[in-house]
KEKEMAR-320465 format. One record per residue (C-alpha): residue in three letters; x, y, z. Coordinates in steps of 0.02 Angstrom, whole numbers, plus 32768, in hexadecimal, padded with zeros to 4 digits. Layout:
BEGIN
ALAXYZ/...
END
This chain:
BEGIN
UNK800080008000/UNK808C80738030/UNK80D980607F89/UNK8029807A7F2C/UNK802A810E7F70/UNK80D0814C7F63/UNK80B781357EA6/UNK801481937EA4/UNK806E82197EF3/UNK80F382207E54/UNK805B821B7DCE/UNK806082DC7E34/UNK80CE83727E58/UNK815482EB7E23/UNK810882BE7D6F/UNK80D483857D5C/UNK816C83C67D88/UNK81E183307D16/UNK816F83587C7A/UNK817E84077C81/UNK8224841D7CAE/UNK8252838D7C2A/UNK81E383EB7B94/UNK8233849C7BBA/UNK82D784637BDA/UNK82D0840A7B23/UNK827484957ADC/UNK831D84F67AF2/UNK838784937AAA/UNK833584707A28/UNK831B852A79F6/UNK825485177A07/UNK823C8491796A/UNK819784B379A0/UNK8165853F7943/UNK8214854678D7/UNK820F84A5787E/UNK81438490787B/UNK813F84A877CD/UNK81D8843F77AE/UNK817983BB781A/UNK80E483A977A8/UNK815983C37707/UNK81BA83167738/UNK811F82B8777A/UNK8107829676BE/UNK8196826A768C/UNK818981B5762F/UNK8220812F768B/UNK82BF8135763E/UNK82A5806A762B/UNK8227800F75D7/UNK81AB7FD37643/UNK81EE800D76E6/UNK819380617768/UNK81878123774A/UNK816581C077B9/UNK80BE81CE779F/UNK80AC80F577C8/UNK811681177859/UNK80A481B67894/UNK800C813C786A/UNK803580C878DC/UNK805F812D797B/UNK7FCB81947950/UNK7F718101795C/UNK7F9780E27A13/UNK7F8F81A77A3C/UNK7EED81D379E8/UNK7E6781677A46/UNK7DF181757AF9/UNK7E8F81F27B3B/UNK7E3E827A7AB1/UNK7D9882707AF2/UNK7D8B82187B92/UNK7E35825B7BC6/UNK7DF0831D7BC9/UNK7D5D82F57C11/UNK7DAB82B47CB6/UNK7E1683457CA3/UNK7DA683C37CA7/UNK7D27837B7D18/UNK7DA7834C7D9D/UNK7E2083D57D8C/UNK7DAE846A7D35/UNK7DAF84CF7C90/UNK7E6F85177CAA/UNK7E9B845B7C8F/UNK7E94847B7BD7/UNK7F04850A7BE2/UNK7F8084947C31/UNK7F7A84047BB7/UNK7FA8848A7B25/UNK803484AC7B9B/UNK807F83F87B91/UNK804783E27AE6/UNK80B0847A7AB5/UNK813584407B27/UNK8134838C7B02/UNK814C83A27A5D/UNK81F683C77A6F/UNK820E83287ADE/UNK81BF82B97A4D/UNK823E831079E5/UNK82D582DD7A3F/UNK829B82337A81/UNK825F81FD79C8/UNK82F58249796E/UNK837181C979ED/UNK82F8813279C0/UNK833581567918/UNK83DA81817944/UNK83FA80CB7995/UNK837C8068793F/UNK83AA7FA6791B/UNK83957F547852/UNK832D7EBE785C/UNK83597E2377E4/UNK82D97E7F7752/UNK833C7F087749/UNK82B97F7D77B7/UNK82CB7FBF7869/UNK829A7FB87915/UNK82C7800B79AE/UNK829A80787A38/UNK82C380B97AD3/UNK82F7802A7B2E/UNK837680217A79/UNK83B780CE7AAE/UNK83BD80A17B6B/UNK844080007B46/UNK849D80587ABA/UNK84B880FB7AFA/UNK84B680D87BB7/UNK850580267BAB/UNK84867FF77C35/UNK84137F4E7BFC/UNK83C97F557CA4/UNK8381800F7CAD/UNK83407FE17BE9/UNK82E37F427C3C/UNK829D7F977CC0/UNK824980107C38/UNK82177F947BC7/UNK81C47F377C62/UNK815B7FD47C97/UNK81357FFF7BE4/UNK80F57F577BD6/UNK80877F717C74/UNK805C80317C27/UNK80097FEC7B97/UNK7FC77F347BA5/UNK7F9D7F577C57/UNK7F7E80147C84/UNK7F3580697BE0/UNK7EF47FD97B8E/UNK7E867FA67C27/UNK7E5D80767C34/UNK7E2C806C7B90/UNK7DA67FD97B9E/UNK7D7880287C21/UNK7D6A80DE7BD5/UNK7D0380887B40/UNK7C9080277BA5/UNK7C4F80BB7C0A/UNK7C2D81307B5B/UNK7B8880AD7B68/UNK7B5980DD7C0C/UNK7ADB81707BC8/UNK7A7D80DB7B88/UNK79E8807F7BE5/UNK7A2B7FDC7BC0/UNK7ACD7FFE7C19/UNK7A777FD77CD7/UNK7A597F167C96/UNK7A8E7E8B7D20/UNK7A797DE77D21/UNK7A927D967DBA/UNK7AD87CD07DAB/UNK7AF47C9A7E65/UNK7BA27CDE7E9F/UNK7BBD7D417DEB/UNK7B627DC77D99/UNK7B597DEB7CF2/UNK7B547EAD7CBC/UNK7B727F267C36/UNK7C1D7F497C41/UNK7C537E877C60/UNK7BF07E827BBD/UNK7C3A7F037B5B/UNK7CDA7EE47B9F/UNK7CCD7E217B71/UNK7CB17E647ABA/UNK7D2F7EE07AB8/UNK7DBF7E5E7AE8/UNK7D727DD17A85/UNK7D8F7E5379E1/UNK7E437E787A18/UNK7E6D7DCC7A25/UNK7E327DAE797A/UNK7E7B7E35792C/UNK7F2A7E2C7972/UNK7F377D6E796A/UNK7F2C7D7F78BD/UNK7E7E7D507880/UNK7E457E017877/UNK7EC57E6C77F8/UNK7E2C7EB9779D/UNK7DDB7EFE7833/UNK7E8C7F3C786A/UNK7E917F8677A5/UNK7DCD7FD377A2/UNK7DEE80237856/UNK7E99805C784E/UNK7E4080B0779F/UNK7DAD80F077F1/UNK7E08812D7883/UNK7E4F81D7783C/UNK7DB0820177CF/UNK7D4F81EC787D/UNK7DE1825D78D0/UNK7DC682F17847/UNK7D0D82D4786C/UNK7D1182EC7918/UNK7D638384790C/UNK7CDE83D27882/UNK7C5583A07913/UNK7CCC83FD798A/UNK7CC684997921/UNK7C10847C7902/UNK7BE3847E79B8/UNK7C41850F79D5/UNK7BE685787940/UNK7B38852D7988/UNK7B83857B7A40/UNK7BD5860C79F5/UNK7B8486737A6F/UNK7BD8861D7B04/UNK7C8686147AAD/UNK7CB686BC7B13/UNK7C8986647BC4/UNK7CE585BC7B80/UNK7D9986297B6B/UNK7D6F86827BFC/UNK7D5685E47C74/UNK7DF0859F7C17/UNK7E6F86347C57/UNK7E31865B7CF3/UNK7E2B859E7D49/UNK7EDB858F7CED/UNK7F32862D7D4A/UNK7EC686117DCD/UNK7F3A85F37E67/UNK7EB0859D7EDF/UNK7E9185137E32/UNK7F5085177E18/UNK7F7684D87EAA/UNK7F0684C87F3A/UNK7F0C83F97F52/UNK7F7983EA7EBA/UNK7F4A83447EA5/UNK7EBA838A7E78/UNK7ED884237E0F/UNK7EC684577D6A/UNK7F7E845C7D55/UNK7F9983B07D8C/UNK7F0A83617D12/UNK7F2D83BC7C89/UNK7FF3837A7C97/UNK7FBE82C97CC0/UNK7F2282BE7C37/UNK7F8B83147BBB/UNK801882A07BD9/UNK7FA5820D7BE6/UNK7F5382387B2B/UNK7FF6828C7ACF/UNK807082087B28/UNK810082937B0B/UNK81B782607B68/UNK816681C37B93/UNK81D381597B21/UNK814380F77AD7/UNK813B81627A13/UNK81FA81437A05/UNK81D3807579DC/UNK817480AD794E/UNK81DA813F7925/UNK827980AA7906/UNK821380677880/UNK821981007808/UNK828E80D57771/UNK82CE8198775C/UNK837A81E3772A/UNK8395824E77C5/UNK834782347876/UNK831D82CC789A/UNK827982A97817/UNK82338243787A/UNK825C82AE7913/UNK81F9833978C2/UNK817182B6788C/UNK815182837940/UNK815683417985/UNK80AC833A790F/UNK805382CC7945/UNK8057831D79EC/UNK801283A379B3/UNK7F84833E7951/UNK7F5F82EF7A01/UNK7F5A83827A7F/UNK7F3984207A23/UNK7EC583E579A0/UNK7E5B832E79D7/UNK7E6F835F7A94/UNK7E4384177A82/UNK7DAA83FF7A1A/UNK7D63838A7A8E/UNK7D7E84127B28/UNK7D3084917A99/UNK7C99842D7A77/UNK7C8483FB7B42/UNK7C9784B97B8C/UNK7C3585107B01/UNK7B9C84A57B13/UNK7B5885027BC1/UNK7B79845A7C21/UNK7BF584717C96/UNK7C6283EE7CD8/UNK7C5E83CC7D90/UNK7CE483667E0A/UNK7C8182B27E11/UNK7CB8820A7DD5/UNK7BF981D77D87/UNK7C1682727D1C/UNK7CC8828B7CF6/UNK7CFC822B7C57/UNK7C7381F07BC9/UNK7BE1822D7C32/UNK7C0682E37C2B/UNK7C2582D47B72/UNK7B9282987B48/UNK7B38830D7BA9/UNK7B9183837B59/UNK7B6983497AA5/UNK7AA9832D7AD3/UNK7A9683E17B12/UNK7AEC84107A61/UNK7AAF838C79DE/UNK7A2983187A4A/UNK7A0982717A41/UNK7A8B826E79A9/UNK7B2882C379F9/UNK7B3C821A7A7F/UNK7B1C818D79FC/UNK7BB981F47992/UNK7C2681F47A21/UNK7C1381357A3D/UNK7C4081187990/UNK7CEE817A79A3/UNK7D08811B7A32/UNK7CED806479E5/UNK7D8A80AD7952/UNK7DEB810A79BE/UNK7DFD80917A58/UNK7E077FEC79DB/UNK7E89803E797B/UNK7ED8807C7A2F/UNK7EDC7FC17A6C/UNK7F277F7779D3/UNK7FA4800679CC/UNK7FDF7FEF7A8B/UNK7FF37F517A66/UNK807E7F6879EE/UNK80D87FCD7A53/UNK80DA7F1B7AE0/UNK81107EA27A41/UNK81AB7F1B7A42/UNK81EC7F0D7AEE/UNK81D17E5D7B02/UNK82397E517A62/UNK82CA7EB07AB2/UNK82BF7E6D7B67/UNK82B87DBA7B18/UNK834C7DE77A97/UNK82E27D8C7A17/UNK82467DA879B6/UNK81C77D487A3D/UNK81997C8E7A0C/UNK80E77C9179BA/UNK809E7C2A7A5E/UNK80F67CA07AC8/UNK809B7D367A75/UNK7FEC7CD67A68/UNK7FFB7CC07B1E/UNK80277D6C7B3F/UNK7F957DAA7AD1/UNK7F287D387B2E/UNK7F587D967BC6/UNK7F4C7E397B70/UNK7E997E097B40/UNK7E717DDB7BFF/UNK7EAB7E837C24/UNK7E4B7EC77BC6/UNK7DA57E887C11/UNK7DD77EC27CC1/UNK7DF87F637C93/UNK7D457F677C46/UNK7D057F4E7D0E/UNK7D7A7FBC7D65/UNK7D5180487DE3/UNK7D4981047D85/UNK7DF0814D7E06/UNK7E5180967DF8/UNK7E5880857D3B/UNK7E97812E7D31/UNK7F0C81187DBF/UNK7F58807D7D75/UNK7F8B80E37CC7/UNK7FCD817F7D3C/UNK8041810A7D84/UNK808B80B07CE4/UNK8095814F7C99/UNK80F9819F7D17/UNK816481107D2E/UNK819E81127C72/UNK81B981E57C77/UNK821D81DE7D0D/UNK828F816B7CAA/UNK829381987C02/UNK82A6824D7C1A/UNK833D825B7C77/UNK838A81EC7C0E/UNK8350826B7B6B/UNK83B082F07BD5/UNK843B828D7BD1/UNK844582497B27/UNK840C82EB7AF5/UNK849D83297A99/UNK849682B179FC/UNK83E082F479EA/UNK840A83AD79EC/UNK84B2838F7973/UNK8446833278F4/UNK83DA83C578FD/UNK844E843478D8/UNK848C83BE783F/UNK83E583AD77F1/UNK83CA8474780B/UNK846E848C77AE/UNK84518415771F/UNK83A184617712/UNK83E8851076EF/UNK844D84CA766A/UNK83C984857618/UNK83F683C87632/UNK838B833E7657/UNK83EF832976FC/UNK844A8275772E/UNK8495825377CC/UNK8536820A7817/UNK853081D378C2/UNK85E381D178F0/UNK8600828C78BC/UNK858082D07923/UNK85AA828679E9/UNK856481CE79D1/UNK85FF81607A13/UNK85AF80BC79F5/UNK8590805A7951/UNK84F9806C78FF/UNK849D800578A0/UNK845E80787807/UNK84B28125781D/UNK858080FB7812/
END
């Protein structure tokens, strides 16, 4: 118990204070890519892989949008702002802003140290980094453990959970069926379905539904933010109170920090975190896939899809919740899919909750498969060896399983359980960003300096403070 606690603590002034500190401090060095390279950023994101068939930017940005786009974009914000009030929004901006610069560097040393698999592609990832750079197996185990636990235990079990309740505006949602000792209800339902899909999807049997959703999921992401923008000219009367709630509870110093663990501040860091995943170390194992000719790209690339996260999916569900008239209030029956819908009935009626299920079914499936991904890495590199295929059905089975409990979880444990993983991974990979930091900010400064020449800038690892073989840039 003592140590549950002590790591609740962390997920507070701790986490705040590391992310923060983290983003600015790489905002610096970096020269603020941010709003420097943005164009440059969307420029390379199309760029076509310099090898046949490999894995480009864009496939690389696919897939760790895939895990950041999901419940985090709409559940995510509403337990912000119901739990830690309107100026949480403000805050998320902040550590989308900031965090892009930590994507930057922590994607650009992914590349950097990235291993060739036997086809000629690549893999890697933080724990990659951690080993090469660091020469420390151990520390790389440890965050390939708790990434593991992150994602097959912490978000994925959020997620079922965060889908599940989007059906609680709906009468049939209070069914129980009572079978001596066990008793059957919605969620054990829904969750039973959701897990049964996953399991048939990722063992294989279920490529086209992985194919239709992963194509669906970005038309439903531009749609959600034209409802967004339609809700807000429908409530274009109460835009002026929305900004207004927005600055005040975000300078406010009571909501700053009376009981931080509380305060806008605080969930806005932690939800924003939880839904952009910036210095976290999990984009960086798809950001090792990228076939490009100068890691910095895919720096850039990743820096994006922060952006796409916070400031556009995240910000026009807080738009479309705050501009309604409903106002989000500090209880656990509300905070999440509840207030949402309320929201979107006030706006759109019986219409605006049916919608919002339906971006929940794409975004969390696409969320679970994508998570998933990110475990088959580390068990990969902690094994030394791509996993056995009984090895991996097992450990799908168990994903699965996982799945289903998180569908019947308390409201304040299922979030507590990703706060923790999530801290757990920043507190490592961070500091070691800081510390590896250097080859990021020289090959910066390269593919700046090729870029004014007009080249289509390459890369050289040992001319630029990388003191270990690499496997693609020597």
């Amino acid at each position: 118990m003592f140590l549950w606690d002590f790591l609740l603590y962390l997920t507070g002034w701790p986490l705040a204070f590391l992310l923060f500190c983290g983003g600015l401090y790489f905002t610096i060095r970096t020269g603020l890519p941010q709003l420097r390279l943005f164009r440059e950023s969307i420029r390379v994101v199309a760029e076509k892989p310099a090898t046949d068939g490999a894995i480009s930017s864009f496939g690389a940005l696919m897939i760790s949008t895939a895990s950041r786009v999901g419940t985090g974009n709409i559940i995510g914000v509403s337990s912000a702002l119901c739990m830690g009030g309107p100026g949480a929004v403000f805050w998320m901006w902040v550590t989308a802003v900031l965090g892009g610069a930590s994507a930057f560097v922590e994607s650009t040393l992914a590349q950097v140290y990235k291993k060739r698999d036997p086809n000629g592609g690549s893999y890697g990832g933080p724990a990659y980094y951690i080993e090469a750079a660091l020469h420390s197996r151990l520390l790389a185990v440890i965050f390939s453990i708790a990434l593991i636990g992150c994602y097959a235990v912490g978000y994925n079990m959020l997620c079922a959970y965060n889908l599940q309740s989007a059906f609680s505006g709906f009468k049939f949602y209070n069914f129980r069926l009572e079978l001596g000792p066990i008793a059957i209800t919605t969620p054990a339902i829904i969750g039973f379905l959701i897990a049964a899909a996953f399991l048939y999807c990722i063992l294989g049997g279920g490529q086209r539904v992985v194919k239709v959703t992963g194509t669906l999921v970005p038309i439903m992401g531009v749609l959600y933010v034209l409802l967004a923008l339609i809700a807000m000219l429908l409530n274009i009367k109460n835009i002026p109170a929305m900004f207004a709630m927005i600055f005040s509870d975000a300078f406010n110093f009571k909501a700053i920090f009376g009981g931080f663990m509380g305060s806008c501040l605080m969930y806005g860091f932690k939800r924003g975190l939880y839904s952009n995943e910036a210095g976290m170390g999990s984009a960086p194992n798809a950001a090792a896939a990228a076939d490009v000719s100068h890691p910095v790209k895919q720096g850039l690339v990743q820096m994006l899809s922060v952006f796409i996260d916070t400031l556009l999916l995240c910000t026009a569900t807080a738009f479309m919740c705050l501009s309604s008239g409903v106002l989000p209030r500090p209880d656990d029956t509300f905070a999440g899919a509840p207030y949402v819908q309320a929201a979107l009935s006030a706006t759109f009626g019986a219409a605006g909750p049916v919608f919002i299920v339906v971006a929940l079914l794409l975004f969390a499936f696409t969320t679970l498969l994508g998570n998933f991904y990110y475990v088959e890495n580390c068990f990969a590199y902690i094994l030394k060896q791509v996993p056995s295929k009984k090895f991996m059905t097992i450990a799908r089975v168990i994903g699965a399983i996982l799945i289903f409990i998180g569908a019947i979880l308390k409201f304040g444990f299922a979030w507590d359980l990703a706060d923790v993983f999530q801290c757990v991974l920043a507190i490592i990979n961070i500091p070691v960003c800081v510390i590896l930091g250097r080859v990021a900010y020289n090959a910066l400064d390269d593919y700046v300096a090729q870029r004014d020449m007009g080249k289509n800038p390459t890369y050289k690892a040992h001319e630029f403070g990388v003191t270990v073989p690499t496997d693609f840039w020597n």
